[in-house]
MDTraj code that builds the backbone (N, CA, C; nanometers):
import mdtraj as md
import numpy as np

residues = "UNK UNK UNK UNK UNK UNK UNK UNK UNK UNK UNK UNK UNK UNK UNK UNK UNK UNK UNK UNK UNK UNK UNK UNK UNK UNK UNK UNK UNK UNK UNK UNK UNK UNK UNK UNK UNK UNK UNK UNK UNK UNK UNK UNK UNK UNK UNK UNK UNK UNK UNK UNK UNK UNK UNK UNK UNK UNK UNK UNK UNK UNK UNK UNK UNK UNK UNK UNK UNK UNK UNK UNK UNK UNK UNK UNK UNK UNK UNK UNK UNK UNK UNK UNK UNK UNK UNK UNK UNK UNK UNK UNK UNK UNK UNK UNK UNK UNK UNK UNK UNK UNK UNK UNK UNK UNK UNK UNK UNK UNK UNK UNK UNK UNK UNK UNK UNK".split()
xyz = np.array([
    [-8.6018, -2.7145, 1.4483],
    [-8.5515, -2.6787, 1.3177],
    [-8.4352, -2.7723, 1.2840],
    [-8.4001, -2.8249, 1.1893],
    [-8.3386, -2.9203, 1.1368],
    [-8.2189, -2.8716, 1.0797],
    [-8.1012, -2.8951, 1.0922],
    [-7.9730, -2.8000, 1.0706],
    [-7.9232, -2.7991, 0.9182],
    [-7.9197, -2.7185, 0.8501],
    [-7.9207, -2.7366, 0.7042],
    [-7.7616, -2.7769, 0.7153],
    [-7.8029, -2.8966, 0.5981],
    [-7.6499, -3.0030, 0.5859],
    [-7.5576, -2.9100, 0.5367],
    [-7.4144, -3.0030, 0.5041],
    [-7.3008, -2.8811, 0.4789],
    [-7.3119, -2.8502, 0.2972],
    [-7.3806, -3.0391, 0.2308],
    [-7.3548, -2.9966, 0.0945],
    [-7.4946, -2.9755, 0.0286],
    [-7.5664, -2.8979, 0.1413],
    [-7.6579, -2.7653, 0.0640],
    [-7.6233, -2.6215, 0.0324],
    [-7.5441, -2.6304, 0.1939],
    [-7.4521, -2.5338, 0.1812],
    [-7.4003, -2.5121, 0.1046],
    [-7.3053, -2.6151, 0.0526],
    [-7.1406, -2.5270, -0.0276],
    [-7.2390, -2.5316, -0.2055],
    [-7.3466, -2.6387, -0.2129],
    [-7.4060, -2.6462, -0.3460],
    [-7.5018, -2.4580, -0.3695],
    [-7.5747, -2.4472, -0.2543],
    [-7.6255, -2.2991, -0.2349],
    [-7.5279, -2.1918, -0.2741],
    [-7.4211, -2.1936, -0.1886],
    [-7.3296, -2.0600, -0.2171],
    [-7.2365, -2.0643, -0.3747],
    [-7.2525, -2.2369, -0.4316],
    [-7.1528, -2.2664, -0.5813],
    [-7.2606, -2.1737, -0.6314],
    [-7.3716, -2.1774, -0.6524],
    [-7.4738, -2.1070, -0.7222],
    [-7.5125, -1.9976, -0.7266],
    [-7.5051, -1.9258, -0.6078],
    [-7.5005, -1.7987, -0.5882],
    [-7.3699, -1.6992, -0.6156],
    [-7.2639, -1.8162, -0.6145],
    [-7.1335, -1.7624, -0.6776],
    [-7.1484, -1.7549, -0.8373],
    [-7.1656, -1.8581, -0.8909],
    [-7.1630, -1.8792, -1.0316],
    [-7.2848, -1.7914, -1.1115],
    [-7.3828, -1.7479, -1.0262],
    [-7.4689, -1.6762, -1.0845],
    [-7.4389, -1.5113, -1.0955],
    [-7.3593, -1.5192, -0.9800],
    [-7.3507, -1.3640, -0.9515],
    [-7.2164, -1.3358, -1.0899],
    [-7.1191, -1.4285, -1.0793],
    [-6.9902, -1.3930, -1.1406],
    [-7.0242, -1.3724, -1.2867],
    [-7.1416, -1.4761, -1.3260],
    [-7.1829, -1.5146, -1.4666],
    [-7.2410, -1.3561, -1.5125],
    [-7.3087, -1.3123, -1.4379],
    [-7.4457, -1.2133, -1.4416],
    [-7.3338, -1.0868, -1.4701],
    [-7.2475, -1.0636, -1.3890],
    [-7.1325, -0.9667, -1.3944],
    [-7.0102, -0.9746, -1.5403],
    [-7.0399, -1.0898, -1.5801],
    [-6.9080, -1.1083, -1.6724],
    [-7.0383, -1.0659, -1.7944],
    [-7.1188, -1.1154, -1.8061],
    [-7.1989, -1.1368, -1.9038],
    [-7.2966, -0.9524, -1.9879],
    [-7.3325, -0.9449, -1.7978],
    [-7.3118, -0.7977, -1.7991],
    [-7.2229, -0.6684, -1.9240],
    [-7.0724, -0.6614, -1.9064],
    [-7.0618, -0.6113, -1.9850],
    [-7.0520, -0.6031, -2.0903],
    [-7.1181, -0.7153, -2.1857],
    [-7.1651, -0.7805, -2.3139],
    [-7.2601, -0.6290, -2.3723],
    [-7.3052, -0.6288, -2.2617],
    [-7.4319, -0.5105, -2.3059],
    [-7.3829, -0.3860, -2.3146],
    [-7.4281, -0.3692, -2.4641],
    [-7.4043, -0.1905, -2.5027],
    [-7.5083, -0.1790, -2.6037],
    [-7.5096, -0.0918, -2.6818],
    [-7.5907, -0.0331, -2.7614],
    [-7.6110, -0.1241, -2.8962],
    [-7.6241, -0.2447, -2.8577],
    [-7.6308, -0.3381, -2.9610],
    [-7.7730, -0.3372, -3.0582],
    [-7.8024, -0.3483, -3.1963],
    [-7.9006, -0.3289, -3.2620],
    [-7.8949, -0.4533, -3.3524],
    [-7.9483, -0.5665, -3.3191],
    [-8.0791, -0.5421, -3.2540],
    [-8.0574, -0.5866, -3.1524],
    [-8.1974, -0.6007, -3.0688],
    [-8.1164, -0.5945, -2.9015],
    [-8.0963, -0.7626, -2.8587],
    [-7.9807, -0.7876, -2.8234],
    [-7.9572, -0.9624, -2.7704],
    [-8.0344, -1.0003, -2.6583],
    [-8.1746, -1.0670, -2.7333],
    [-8.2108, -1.1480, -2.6422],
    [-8.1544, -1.2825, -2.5917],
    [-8.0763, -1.3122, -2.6969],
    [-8.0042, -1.4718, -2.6202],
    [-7.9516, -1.4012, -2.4852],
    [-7.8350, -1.3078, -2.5561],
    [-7.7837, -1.2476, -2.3713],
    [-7.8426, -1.1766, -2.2731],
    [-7.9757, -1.1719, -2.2913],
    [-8.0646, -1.1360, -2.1711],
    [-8.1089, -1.2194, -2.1637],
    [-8.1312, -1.3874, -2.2525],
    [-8.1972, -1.5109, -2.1439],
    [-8.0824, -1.5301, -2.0730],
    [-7.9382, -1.5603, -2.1157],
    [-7.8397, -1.5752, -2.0794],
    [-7.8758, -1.5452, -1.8621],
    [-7.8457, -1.3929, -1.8633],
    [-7.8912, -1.3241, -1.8030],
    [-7.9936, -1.3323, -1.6734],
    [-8.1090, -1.4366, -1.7558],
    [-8.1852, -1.4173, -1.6542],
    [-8.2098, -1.5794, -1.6106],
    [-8.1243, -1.6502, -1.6555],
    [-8.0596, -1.8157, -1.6186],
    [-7.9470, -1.7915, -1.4961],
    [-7.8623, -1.6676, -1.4857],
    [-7.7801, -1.6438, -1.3961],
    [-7.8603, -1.5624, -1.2675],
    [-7.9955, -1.5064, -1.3103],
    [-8.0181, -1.4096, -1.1851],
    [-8.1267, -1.5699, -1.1149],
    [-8.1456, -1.6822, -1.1773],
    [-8.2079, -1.7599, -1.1416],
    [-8.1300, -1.8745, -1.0262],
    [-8.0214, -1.8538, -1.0891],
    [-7.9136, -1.9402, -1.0249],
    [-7.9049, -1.8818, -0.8691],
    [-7.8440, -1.7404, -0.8815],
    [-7.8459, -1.6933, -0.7450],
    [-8.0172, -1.6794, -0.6483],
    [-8.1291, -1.7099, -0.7136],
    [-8.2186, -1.7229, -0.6851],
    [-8.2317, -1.8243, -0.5980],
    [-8.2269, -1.9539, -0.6724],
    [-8.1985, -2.0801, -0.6259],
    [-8.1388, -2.1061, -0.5227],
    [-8.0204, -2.0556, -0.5106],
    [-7.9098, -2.0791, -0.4398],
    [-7.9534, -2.0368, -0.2834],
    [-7.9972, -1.8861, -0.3104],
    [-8.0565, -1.8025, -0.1690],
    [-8.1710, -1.9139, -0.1041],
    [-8.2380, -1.9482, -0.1772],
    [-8.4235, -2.0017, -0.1379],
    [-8.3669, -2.1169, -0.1022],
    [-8.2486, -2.1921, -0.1302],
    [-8.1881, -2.3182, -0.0714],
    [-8.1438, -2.2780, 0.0588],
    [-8.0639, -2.1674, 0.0938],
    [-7.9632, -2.1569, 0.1963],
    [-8.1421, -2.1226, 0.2770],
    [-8.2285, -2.1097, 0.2711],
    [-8.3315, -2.0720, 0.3331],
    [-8.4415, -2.1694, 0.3598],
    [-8.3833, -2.2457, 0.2843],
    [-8.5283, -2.4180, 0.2934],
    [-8.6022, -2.4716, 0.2260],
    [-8.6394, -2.3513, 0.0963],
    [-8.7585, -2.3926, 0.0333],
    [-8.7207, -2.4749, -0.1008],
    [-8.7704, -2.5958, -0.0470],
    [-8.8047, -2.7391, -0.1560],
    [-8.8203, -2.7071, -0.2837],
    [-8.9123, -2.5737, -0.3484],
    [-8.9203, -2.5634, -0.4559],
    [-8.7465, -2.5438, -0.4877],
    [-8.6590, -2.4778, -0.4245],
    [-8.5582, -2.4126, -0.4893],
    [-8.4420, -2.5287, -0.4860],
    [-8.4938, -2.6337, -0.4516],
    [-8.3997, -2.7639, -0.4572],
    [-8.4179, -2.8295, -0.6075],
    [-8.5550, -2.8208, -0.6406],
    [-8.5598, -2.8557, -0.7564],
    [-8.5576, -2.7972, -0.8877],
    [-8.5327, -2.6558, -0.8768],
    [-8.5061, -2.5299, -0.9399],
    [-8.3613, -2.5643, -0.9723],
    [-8.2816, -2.5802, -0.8743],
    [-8.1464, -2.5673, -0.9037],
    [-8.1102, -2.7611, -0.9892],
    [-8.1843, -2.8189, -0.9300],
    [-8.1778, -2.9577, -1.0342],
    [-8.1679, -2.9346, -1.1594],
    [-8.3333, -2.8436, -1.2135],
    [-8.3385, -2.8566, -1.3123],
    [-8.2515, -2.7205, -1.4174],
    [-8.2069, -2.6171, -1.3053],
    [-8.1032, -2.5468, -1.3654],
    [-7.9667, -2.5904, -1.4167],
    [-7.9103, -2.7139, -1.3571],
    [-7.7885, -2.7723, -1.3789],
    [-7.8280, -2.8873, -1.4723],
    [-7.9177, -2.9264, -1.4885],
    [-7.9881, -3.0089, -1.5710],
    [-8.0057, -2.9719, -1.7457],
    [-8.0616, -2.8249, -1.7107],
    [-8.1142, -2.7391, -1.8569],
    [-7.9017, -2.7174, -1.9211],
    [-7.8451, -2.7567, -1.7943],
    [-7.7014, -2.6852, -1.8774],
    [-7.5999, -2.8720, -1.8966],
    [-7.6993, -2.9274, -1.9255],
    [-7.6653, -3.0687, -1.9378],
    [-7.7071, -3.0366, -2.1062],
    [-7.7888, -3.0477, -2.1206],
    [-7.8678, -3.0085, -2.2655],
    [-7.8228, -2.9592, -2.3255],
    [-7.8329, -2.7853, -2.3002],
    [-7.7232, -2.6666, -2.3640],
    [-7.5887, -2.7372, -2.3824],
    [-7.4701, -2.8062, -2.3217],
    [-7.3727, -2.8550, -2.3279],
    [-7.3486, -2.9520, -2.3904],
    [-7.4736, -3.0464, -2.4249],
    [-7.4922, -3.1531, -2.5292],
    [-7.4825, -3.0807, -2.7311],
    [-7.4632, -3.0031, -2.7017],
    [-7.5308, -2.9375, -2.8424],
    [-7.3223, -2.8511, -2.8877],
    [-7.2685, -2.8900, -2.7642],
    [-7.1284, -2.8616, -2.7516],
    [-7.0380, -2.9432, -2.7717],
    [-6.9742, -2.9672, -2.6811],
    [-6.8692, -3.0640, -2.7084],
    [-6.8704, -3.2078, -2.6105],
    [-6.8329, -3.2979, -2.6343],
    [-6.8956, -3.4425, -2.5372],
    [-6.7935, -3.4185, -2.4278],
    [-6.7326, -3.3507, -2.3703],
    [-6.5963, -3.3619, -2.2708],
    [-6.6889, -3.2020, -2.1964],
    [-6.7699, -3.1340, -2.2426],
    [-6.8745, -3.0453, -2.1266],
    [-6.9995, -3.0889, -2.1164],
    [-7.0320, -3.1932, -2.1939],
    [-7.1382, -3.2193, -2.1886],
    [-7.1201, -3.3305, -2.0575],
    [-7.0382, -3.4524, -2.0268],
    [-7.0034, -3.4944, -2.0049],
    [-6.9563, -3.4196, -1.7778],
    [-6.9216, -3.3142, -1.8189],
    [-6.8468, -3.2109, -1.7365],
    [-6.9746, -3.1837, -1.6680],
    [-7.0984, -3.1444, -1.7631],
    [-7.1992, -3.1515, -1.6382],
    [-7.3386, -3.2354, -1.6331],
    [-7.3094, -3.3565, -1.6903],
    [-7.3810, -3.4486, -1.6236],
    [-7.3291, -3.5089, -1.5173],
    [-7.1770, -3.4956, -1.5002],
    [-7.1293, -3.5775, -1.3287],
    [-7.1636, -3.4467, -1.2478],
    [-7.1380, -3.2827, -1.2817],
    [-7.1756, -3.2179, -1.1792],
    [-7.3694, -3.2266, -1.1405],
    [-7.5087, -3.2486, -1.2139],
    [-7.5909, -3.2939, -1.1865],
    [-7.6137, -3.4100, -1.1098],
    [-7.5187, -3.4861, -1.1754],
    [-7.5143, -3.6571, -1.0147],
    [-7.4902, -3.6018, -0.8965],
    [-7.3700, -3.5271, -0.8894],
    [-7.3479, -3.4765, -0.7852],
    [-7.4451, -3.4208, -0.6822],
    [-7.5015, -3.2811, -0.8103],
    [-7.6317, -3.2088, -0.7390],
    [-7.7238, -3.2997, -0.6513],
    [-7.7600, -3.4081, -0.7460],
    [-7.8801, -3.4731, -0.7191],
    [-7.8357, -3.5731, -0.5672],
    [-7.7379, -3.6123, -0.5623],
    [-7.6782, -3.6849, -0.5178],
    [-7.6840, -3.6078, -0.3677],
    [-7.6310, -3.4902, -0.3975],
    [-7.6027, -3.4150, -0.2377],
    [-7.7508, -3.3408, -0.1941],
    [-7.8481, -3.3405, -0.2847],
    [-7.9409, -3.2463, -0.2441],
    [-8.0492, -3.3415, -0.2146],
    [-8.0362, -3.4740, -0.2594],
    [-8.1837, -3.6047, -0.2266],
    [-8.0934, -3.6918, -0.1133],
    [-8.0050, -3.6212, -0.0318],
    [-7.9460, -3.7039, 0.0884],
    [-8.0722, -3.7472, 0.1850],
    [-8.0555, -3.8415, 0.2666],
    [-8.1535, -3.8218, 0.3845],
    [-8.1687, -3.7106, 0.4792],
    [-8.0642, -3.5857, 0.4923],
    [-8.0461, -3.4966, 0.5458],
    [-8.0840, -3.3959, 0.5605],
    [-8.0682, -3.4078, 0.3768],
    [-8.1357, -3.2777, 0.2995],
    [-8.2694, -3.3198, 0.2674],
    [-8.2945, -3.4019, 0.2721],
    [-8.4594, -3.4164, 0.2928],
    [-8.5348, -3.3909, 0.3714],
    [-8.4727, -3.4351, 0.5071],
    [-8.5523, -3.3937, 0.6348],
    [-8.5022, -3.2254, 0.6427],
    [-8.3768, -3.1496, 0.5879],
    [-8.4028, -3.0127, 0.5933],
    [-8.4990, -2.9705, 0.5291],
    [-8.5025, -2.9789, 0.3568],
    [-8.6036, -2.9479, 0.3108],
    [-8.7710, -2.9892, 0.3033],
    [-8.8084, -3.0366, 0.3898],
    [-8.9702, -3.1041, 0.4428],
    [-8.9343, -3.0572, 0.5873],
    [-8.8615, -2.9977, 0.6356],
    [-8.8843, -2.9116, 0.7608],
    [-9.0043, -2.7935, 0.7881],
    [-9.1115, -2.8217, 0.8490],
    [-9.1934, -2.7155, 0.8245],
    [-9.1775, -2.5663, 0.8626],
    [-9.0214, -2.5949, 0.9694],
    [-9.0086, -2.4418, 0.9990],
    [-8.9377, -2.3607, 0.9180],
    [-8.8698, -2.4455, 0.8137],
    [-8.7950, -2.3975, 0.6769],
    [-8.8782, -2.3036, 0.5896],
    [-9.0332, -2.3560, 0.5972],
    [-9.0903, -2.3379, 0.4945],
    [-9.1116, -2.2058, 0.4690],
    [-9.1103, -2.0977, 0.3331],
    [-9.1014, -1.9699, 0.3184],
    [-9.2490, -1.9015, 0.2368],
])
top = md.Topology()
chain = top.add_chain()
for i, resn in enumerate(residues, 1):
    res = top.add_residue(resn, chain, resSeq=i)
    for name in ("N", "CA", "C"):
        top.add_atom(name, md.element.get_by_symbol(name[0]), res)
traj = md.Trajectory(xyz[None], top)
């Protein structure tokens, strides 16, 4: 078994942090609103995806490497439609992603067949 690197690690648990905190803050948005906010239930279910990601990383599976790419990716976009100083804010955090998660390290973790879920 191939020792999962450190910056899958700390990228796994940013995500599972940021999803959980997001999901909780966002959370009490919801009340008896008419009509009912679907933006803040996609909102919602972009954060229960994050901590998704994050888990299936700390666990091996390849799909959830590229899940979380294209999750930090989709908030490259969303942030384009904002201001150029967040938009900006997370296209270096996506280099990053991409950067720490297509290591040689994290490659041979994730193409580990005993990883696989």
């Amino acid at each position: 078994m191939t020792k999962r690197p450190l910056p899958v690690t700390a990228i796994s648990c940013l995500l599972i942090l940021a999803g959980a905190i997001g999901f909780a803050y966002h959370a009490t948005e919801f009340r008896s609103l008419r009509p009912f906010p679907y933006g803040l239930a996609a909102i919602e279910v972009i954060r229960i995806l994050a901590i998704v990601f994050g888990a299936s990383m700390l666990r091996g599976s390849n799909w959830a490497r590229w899940g979380a790419i294209g999750w930090i990716a989709f908030h490259v976009i969303v942030s384009a439609l904002h201001s150029w100083q967040e938009f900006a804010m997370h296209a270096a955090i996506t280099a990053l992603f991409a950067i720490a998660l297509f290591r040689a390290d994290a490659n041979a973790y994730f193409e580990d067949p005993s990883q696989k879920t």
